[in-house]
N, CA, C and O of each residue as an XYZ file, in Angstrom:
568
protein
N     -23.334    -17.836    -32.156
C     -23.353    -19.252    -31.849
C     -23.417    -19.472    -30.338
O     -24.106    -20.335    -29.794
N     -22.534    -18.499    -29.655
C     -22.780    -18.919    -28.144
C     -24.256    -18.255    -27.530
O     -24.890    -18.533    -26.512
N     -24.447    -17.477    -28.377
C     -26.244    -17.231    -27.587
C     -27.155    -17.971    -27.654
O     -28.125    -17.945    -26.896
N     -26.917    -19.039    -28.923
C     -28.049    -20.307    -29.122
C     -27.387    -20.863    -28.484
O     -28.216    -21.764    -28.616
N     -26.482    -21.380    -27.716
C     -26.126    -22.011    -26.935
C     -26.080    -22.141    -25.469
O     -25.664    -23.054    -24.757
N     -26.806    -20.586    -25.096
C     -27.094    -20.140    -23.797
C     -28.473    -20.371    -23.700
O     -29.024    -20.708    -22.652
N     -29.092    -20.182    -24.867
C     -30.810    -20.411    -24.896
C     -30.969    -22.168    -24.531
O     -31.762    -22.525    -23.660
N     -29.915    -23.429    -25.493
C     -30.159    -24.315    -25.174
C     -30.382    -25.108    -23.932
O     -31.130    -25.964    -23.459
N     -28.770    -23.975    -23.497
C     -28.421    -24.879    -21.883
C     -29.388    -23.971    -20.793
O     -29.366    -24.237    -19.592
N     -30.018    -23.153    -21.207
C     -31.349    -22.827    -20.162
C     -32.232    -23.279    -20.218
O     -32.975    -23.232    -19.237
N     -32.698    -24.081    -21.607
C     -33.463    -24.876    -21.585
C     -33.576    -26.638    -21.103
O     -34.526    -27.386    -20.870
N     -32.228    -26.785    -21.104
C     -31.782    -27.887    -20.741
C     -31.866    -27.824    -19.487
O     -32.543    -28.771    -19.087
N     -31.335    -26.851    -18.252
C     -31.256    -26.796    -16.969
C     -32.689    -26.448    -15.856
O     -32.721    -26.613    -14.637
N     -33.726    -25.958    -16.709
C     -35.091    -25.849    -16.459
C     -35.961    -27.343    -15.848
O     -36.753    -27.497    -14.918
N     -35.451    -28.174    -16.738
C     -36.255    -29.347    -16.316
C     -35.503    -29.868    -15.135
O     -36.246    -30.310    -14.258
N     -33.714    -29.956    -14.781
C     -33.578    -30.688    -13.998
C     -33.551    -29.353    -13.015
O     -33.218    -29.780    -11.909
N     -33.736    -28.078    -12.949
C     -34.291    -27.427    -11.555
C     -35.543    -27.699    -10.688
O     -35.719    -27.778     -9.473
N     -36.562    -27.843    -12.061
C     -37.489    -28.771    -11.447
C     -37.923    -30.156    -10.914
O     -38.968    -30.548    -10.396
N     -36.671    -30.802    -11.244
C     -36.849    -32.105    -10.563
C     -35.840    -31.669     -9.152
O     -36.388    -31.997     -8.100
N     -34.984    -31.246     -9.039
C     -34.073    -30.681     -8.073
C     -35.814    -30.365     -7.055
O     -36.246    -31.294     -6.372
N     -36.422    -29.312     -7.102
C     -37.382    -29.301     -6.380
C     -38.508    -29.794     -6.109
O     -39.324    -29.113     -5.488
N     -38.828    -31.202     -6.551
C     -39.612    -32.447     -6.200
C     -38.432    -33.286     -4.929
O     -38.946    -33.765     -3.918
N     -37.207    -33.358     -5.088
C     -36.339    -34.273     -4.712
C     -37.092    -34.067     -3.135
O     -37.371    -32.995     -2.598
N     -37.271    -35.191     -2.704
C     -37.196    -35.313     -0.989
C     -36.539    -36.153     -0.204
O     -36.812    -37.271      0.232
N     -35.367    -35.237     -0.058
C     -34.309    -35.271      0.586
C     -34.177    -36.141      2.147
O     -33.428    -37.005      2.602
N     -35.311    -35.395      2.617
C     -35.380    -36.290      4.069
C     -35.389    -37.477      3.904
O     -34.430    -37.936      4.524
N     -36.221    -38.649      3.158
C     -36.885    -39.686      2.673
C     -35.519    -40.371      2.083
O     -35.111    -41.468      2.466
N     -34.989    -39.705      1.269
C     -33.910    -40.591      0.468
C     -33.086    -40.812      1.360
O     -32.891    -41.986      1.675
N     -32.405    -39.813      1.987
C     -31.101    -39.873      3.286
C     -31.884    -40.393      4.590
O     -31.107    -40.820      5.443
N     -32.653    -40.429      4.789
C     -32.917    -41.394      5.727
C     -32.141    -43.030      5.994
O     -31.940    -43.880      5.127
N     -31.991    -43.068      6.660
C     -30.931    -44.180      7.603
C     -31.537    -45.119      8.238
O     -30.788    -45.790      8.948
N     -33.043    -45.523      8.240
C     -34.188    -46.426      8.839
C     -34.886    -46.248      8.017
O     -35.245    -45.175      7.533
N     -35.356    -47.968      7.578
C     -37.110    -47.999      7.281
C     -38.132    -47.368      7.471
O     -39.082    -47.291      6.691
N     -38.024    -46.840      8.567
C     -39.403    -46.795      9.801
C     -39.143    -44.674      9.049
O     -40.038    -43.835      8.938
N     -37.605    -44.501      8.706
C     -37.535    -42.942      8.879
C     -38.288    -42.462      7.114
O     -39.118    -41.596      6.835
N     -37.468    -43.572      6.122
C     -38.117    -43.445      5.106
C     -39.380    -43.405      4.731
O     -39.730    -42.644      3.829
N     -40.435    -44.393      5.505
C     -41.385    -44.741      5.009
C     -42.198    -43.723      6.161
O     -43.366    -43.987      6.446
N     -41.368    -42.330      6.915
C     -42.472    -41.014      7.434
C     -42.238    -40.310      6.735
O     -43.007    -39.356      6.618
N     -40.916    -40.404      5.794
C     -40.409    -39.683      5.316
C     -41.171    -39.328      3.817
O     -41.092    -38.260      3.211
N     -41.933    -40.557      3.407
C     -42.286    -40.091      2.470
C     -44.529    -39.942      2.467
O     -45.296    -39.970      1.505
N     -44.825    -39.798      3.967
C     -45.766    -39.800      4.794
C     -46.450    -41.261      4.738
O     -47.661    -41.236      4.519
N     -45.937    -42.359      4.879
C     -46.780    -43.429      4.909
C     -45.884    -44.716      5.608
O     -45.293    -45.689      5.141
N     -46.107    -44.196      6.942
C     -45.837    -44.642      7.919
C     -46.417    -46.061      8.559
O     -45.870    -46.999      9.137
N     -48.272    -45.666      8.046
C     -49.049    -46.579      8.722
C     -49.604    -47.017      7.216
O     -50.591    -46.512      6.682
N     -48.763    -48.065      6.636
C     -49.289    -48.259      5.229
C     -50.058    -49.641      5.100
O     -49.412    -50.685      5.194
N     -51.260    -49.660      4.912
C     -51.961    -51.127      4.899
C     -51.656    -52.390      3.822
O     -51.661    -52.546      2.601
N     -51.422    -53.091      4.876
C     -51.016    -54.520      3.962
C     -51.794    -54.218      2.664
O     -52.709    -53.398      2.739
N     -51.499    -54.838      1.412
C     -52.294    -55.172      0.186
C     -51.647    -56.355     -0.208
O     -50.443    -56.480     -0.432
N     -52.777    -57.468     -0.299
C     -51.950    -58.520     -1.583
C     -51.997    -57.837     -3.310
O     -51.213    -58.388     -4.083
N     -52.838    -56.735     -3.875
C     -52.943    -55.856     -5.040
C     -51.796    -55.518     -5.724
O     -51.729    -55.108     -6.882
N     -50.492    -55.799     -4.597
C     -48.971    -54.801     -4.903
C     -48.131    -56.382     -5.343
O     -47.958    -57.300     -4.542
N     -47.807    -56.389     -6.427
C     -47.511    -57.513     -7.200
C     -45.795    -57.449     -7.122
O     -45.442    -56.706     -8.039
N     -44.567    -57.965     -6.348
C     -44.023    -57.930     -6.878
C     -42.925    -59.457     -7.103
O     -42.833    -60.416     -6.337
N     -42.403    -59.287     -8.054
C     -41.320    -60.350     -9.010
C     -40.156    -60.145     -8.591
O     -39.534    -59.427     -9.373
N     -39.625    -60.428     -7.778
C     -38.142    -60.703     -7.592
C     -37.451    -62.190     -7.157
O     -38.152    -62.951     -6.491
N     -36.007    -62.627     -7.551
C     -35.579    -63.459     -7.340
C     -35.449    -63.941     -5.443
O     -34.998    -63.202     -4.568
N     -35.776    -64.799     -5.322
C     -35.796    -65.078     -3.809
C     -34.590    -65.320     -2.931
O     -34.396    -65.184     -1.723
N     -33.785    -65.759     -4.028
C     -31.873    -65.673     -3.756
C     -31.525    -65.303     -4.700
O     -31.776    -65.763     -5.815
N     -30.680    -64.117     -4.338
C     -29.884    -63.167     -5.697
C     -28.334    -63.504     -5.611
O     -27.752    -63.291     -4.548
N     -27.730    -63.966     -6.577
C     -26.410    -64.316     -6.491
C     -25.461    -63.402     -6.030
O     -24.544    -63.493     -5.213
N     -26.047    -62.153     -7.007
C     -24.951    -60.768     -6.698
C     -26.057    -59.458     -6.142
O     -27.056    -59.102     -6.767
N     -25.616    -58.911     -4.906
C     -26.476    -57.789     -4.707
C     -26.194    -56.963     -5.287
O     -27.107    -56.140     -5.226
N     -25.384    -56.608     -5.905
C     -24.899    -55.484     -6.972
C     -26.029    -55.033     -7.897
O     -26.131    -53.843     -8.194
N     -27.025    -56.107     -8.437
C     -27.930    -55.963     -9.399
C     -28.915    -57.071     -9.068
O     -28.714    -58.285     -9.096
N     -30.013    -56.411     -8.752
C     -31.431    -57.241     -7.750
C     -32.653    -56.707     -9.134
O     -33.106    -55.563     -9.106
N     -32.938    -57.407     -9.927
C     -33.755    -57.346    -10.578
C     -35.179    -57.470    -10.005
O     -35.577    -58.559     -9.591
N     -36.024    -56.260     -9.973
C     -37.687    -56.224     -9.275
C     -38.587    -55.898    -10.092
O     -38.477    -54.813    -10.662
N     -39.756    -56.785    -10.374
C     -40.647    -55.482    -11.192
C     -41.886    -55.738    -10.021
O     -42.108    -56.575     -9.147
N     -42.532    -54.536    -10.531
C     -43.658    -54.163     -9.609
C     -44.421    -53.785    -10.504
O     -44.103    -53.020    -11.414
N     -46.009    -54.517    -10.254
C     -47.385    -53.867    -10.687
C     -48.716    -53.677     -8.880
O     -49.112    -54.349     -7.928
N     -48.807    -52.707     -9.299
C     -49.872    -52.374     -8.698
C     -51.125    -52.371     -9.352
O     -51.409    -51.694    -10.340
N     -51.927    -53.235     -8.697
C     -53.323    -53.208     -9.119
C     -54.439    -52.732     -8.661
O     -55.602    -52.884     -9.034
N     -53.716    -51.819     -7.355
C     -54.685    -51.023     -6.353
C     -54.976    -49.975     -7.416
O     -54.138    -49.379     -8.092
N     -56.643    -49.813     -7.467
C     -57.086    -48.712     -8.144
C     -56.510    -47.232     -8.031
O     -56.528    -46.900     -6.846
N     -56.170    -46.557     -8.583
C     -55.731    -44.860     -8.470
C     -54.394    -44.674     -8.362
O     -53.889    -43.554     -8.276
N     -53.638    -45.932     -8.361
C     -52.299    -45.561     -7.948
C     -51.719    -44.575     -8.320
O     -52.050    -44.203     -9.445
N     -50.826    -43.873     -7.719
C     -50.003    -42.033     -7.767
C     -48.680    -42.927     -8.320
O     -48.145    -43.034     -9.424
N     -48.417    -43.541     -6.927
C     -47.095    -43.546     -7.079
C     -46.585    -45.148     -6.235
O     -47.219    -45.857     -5.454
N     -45.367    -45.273     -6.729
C     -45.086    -46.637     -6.020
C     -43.078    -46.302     -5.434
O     -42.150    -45.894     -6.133
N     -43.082    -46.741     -3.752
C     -41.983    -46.654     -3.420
C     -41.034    -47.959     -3.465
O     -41.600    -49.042     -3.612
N     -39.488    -47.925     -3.337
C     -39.412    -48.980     -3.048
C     -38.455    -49.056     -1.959
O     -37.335    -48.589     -2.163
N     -38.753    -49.624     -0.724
C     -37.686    -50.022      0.227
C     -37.168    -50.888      0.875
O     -37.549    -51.827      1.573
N     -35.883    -50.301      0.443
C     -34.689    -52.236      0.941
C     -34.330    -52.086      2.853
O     -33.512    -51.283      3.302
N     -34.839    -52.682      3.385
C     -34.862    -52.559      4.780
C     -33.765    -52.327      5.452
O     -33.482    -51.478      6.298
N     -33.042    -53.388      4.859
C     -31.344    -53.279      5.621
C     -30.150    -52.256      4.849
O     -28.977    -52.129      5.201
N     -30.917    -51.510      3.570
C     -29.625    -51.007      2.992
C     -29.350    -49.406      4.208
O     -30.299    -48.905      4.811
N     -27.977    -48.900      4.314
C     -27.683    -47.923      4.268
C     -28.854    -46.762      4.322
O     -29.159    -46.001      5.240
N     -29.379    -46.907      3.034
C     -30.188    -45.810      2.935
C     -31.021    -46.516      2.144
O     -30.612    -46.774      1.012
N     -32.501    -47.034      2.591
C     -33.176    -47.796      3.158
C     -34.525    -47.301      1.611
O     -35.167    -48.212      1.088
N     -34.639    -46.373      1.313
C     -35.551    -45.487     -0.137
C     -34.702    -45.788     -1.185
O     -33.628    -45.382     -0.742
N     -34.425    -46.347     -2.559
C     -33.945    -46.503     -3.259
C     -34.604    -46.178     -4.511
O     -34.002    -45.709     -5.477
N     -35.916    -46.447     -4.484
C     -36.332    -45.607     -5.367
C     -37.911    -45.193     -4.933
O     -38.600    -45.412     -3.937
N     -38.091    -44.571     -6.042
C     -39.921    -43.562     -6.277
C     -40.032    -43.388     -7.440
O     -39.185    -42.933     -8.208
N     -41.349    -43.821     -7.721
C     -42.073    -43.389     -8.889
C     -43.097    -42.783     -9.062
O     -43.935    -43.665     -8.873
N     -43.823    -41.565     -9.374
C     -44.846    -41.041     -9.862
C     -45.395    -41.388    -11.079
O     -44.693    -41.585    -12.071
N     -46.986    -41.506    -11.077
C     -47.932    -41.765    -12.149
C     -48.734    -41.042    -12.810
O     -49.736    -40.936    -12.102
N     -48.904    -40.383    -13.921
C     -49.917    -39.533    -14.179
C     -50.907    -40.455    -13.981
O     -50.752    -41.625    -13.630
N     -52.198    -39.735    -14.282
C     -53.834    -40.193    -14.010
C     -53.568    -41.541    -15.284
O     -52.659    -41.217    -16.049
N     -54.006    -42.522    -15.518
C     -54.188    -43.002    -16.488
C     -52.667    -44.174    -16.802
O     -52.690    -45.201    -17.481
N     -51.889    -43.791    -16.319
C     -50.224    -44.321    -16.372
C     -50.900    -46.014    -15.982
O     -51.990    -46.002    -15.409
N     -50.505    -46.887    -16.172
C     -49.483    -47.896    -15.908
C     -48.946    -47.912    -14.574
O     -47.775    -47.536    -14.517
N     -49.425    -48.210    -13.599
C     -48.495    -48.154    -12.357
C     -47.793    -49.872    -12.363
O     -48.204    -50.854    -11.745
N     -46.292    -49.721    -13.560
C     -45.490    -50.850    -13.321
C     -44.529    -50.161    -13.243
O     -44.388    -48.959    -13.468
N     -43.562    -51.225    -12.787
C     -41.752    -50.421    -12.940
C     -41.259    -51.828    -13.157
O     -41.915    -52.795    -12.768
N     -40.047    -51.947    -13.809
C     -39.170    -52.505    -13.491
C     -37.604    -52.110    -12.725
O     -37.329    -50.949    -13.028
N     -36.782    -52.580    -12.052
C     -36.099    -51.755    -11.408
C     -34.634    -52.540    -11.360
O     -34.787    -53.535    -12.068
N     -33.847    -52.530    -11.054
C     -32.860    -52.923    -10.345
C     -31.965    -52.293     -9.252
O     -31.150    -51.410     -9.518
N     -32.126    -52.712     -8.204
C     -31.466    -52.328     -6.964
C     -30.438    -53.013     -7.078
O     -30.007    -53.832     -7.889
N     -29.846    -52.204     -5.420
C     -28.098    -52.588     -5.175
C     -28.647    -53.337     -3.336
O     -29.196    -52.625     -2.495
N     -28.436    -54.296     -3.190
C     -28.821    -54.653     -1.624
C     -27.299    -55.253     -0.858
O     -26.827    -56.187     -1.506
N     -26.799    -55.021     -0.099
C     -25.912    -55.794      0.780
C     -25.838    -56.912      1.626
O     -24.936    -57.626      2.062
N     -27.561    -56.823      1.768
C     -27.490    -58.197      2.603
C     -29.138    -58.661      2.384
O     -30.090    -58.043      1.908
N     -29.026    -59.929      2.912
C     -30.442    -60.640      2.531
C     -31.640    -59.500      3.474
O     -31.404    -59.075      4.605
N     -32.498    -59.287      2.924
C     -33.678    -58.273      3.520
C     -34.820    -57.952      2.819
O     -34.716    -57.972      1.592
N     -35.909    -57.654      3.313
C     -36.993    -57.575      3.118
C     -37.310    -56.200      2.231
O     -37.237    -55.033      2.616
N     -37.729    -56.771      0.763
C     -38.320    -55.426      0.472
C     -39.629    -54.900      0.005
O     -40.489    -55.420     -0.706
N     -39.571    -53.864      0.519
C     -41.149    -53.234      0.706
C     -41.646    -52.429     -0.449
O     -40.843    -51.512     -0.621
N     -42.412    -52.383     -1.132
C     -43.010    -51.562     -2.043
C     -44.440    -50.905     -1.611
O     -45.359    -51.675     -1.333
N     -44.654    -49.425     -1.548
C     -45.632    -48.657     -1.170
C     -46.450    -48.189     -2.509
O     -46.051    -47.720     -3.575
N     -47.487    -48.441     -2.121
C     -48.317    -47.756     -3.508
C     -49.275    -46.660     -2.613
O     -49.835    -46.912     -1.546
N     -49.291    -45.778     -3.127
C     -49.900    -44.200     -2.638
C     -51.274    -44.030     -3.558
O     -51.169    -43.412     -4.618
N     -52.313    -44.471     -3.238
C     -53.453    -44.322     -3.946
C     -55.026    -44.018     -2.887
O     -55.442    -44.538     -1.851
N     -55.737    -42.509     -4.133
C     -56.593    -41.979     -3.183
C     -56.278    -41.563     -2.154
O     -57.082    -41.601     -1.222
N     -54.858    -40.972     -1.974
C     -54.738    -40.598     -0.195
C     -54.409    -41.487      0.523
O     -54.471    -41.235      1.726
N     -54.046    -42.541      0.206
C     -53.803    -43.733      1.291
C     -52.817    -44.588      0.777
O     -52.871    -44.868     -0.420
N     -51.840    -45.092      1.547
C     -51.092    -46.438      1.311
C     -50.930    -47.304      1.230
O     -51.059    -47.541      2.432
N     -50.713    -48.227      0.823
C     -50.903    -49.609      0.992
C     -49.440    -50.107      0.468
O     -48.789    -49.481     -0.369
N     -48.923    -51.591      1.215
C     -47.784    -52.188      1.397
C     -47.734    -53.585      0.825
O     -48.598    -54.461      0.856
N     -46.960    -53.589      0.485
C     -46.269    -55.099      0.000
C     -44.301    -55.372      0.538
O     -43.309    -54.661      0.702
N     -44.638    -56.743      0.623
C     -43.070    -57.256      1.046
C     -42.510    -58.493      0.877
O     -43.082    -59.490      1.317
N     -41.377    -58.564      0.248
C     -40.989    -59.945     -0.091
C     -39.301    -60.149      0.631
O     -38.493    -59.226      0.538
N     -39.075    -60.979      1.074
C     -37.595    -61.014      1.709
C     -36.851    -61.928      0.212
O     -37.156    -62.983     -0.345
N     -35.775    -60.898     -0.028
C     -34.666    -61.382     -0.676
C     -33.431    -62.005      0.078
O     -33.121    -61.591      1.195
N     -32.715    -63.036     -0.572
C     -31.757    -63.347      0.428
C     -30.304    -63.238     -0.731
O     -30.238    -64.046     -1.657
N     -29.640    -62.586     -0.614
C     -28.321    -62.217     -0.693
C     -27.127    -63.215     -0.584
O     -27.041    -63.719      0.536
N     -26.201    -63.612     -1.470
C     -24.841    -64.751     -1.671
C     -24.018    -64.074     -1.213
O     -23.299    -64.373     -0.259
N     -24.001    -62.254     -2.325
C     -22.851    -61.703     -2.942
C     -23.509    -60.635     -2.626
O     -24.539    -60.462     -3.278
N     -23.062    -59.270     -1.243
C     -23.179    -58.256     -0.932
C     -23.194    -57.241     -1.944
O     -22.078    -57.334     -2.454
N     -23.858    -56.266     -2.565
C     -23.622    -55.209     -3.095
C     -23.119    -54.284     -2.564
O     -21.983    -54.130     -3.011
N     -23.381    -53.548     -1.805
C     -22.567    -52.742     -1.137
C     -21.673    -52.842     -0.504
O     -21.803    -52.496      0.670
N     -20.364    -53.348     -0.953
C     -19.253    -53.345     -0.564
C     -18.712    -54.943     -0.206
O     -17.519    -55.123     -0.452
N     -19.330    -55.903      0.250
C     -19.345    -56.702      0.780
C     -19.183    -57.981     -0.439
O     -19.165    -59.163     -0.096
């Protein structure tokens, strides 16, 4: 019984080793906008109106910031999302297979009213979107 049980939990620990080595570390712990968004190489990301996103324009509680995002830029990979003023500024990433749906829905944690940015990574290139949220009720701590 414990050897099928060694087979399981190696099989179980396989997938999150491999996400362990996608993780990019620099990008997430980054402490600036400006560090995240080299961090995840798209630094110089071109405006798009294509990057669709839905969020409330005053959020009562930053604790829970409801966002969805569609990208309608052709090829999209992947879509970032960053809260300008948080702490740690990358909150999330998404990857797309070929053919995927590039939507998310999300909910963030924000502390204070700030601008957030969503990156879509398509064909090699970036492109940006940004909407300023404004904050009642701090999430992070506040």
């Amino acid at each position: 019984m414990l050897a099928g049980a060694g087979v399981v939990a190696a099989g179980l620990l396989a997938p999150l080793h491999a996400l362990a080595a996608t993780w990019n570390k620099e990008a997430f712990g980054a402490k600036s906008a400006a560090d995240a968004l080299k961090g995840i190489g798209a630094a110089d990301s071109a405006p798009s109106q294509d990057i669709v996103i839905e969020a409330p324009e005053i959020a009562e509680n930053g604790a829970v910031v409801p966002i969805e995002i569609t990208s309608n830029v052709p090829g999209t990979r992947s879509l970032a999302v960053v809260v300008e003023k948080n702490p740690f500024p990358l909150v999330a990433k998404f990857d797309f297979q070929e053919g995927a749906l590039p939507y998310v829905k999300v909910n963030v944690k924000m502390g204070e009213t700030s601008d957030v940015r969503v990156v879509a990574d398509a064909g090699g290139k970036h492109y940006s979107a940004s909407k300023n949220i404004k904050i009642t009720i701090g999430g992070c701590g506040g």
